[in-house]
C-alpha positions in Angstrom: 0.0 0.0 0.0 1.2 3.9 -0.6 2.8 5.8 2.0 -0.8 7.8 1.9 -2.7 5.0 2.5 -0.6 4.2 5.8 -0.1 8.0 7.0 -4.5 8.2 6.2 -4.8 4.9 8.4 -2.7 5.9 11.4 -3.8 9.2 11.9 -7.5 8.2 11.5 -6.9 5.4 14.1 -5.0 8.2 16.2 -7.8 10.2 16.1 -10.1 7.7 17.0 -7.8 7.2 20.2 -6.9 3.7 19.1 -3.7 2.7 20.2 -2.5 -0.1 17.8 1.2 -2.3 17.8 3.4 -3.0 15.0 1.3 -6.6 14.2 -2.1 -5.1 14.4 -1.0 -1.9 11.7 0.5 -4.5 9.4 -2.6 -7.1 10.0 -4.4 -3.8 9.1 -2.6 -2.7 5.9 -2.5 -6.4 4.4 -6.6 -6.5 4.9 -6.2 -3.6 2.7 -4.1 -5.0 0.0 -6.1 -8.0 0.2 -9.2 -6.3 -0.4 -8.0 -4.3 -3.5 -6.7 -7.2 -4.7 -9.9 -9.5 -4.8 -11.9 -6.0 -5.6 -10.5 -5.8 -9.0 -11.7 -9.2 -9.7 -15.0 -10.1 -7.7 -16.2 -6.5 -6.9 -17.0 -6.8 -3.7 -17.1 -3.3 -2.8 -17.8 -0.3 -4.9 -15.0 1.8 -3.5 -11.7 1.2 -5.5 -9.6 3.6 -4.6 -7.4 2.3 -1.7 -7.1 5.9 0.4 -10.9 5.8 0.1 -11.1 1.9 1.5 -8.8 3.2 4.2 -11.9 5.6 5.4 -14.9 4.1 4.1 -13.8 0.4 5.3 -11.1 0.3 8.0 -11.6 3.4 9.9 -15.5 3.4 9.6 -15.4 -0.4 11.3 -12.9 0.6 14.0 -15.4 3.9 14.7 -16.8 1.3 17.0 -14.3 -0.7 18.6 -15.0 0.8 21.6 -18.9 -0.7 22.3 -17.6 -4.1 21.1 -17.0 -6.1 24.5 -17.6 -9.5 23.1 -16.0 -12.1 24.4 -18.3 -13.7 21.6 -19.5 -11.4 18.6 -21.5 -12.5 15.4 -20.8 -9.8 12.3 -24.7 -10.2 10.5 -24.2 -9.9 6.5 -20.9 -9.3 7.0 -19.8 -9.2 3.3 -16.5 -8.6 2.6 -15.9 -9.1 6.2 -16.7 -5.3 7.6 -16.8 -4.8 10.5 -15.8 -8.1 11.9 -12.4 -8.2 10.2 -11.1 -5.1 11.5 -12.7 -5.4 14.8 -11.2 -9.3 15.2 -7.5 -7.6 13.8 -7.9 -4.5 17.1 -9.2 -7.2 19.8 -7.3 -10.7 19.1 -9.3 -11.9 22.3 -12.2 -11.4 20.7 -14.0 -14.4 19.0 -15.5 -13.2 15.8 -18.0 -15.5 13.5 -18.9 -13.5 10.1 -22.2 -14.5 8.2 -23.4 -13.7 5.1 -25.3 -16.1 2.1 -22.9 -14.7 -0.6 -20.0 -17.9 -1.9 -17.7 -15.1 -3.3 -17.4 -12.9 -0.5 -17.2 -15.5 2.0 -14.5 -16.8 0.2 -12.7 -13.8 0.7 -12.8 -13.7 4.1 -11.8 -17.4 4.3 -8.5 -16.1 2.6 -8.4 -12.8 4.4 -8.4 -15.4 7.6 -6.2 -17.5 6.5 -3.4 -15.0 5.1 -3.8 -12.5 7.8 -3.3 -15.4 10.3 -6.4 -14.9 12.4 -7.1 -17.3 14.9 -10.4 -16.1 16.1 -12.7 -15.5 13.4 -14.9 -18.0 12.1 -16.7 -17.5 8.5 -19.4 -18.9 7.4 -21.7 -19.3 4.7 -25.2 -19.5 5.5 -28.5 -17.3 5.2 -29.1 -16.1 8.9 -32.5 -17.7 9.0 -31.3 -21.3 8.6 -28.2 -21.0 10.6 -28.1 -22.6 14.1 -25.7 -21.3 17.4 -25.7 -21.3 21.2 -25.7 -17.4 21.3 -23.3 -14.5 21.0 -22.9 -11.8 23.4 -23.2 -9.4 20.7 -24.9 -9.4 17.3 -23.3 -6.3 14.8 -24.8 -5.2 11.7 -23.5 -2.3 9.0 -25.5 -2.6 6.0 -27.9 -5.4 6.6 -31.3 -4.8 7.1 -33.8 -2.4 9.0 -33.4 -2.6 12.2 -36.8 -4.4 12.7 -35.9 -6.7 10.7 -32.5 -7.0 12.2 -33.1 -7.6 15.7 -36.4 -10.5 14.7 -34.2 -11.8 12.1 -31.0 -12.5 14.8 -33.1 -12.6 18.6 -32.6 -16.8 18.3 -29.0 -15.9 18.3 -28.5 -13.5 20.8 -27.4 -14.7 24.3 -28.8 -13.4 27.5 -27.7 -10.5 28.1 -26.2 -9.8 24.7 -26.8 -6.8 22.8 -27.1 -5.6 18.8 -25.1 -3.1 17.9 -26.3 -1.1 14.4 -24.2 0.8 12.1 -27.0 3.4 10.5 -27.1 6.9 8.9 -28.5 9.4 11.0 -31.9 8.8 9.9 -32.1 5.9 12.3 -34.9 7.7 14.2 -37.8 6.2 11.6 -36.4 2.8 12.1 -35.9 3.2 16.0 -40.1 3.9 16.1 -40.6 0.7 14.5 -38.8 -1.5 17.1 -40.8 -4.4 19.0 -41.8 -2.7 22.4 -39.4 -5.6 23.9 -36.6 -4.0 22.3 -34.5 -1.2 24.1 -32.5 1.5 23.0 -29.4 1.3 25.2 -27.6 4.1 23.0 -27.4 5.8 19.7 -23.9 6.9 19.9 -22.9 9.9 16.8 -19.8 7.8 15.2 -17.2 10.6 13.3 -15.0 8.7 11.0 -12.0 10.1 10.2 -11.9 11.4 6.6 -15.9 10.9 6.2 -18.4 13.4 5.9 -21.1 11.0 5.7 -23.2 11.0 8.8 -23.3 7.8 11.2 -24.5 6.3 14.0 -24.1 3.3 16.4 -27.4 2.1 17.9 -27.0 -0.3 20.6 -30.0 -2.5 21.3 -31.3 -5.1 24.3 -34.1 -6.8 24.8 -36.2 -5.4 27.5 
């Protein structure tokens, strides 16, 4: 990667007050050369430019390292593997499984796992209605589904006293009003990505 991409990553993760070692940045920069890679071929993302995946990808999943507590955590339609990737890479105690329906992009993380050496993430390919688990401590979502639909979609896999955390725009308000009344908002937390004018938000979610 260019010297820009690696000055735009450490002073976004700097900013977000993310103190990172020499194997996490590296772990960090090769998810990003991986990603380009496989981009160019199997379009997984619509960002190409590699600054712009630096923002739009890396530093907008670690924009919410700091809710993720784990131990467990389940990344819902995780795509390309964003956010669980970069959250597994911060927090190598955590113990990451990333689910989405899509062959191609699971495959990717099953490489991105395998070449970035992570230990403690787990992908799999399955649609989240037919897949089967004991129960995460926390369920994360970026660009999945309404949050309705989110939280019915995932409740068999939360455990007790586990939380959702959603990645929204700032509109969530429309989708917070059509929540179950068992649902409760813990937080909606203003997320400022380095680099990104777009407007964000963390909503974080229990059942009552």
């Amino acid at each position: 990667m260019t010297p820009a991409c690696e000055t735009r990553l450490d002073t976004g993760l700097a900013t977000l007050g993310l103190d990172i070692d020499v194997t996490v940045r590296k772990r960090l920069l090769a998810l990003l050369a991986l990603l380009h890679k496989w981009n160019r071929a199997y379009n997984l993302t619509a960002v190409r430019d590699p600054e712009q995946m630096v923002t739009r990808h890396l530093l907008d999943s670690a924009s919410i390292a700091t809710a993720v507590r784990g131990p467990t955590l389940l990344d819902v339609g995780a795509g390309a593997g964003l956010p669980g990737l970069v959250l597994a890479i911060l927090d190598p105690s955590l113990a990451v499984t990333m689910l989405d329906g899509n062959g191609k992009k699971v495959r990717f993380q099953r490489q991105a796992v395998l070449e970035l050496g992570l230990d403690n993430v787990t992908p799999v390919q399955a649609r989240v209605e037919t897949f089967e688990h004991g129960g995460f401590d926390q369920i994360v979502s970026r660009a999945f589904a309404q949050l309705a639909t989110f939280v019915e979609l995932t409740r068999p896999l939360l455990a007790k006293g586990g939380e959702w955390l959603a990645m929204k725009g700032r509109d969530a308000a429309s989708e917070l009003a059509e929540l179950p009344p068992d649902v409760t908002l813990v937080e909606r937390r203003e997320l400022e990505v380095p680099g990104d004018e777009a407007q964000r938000v963390l909503v974080r979610l229990r059942p009552s």
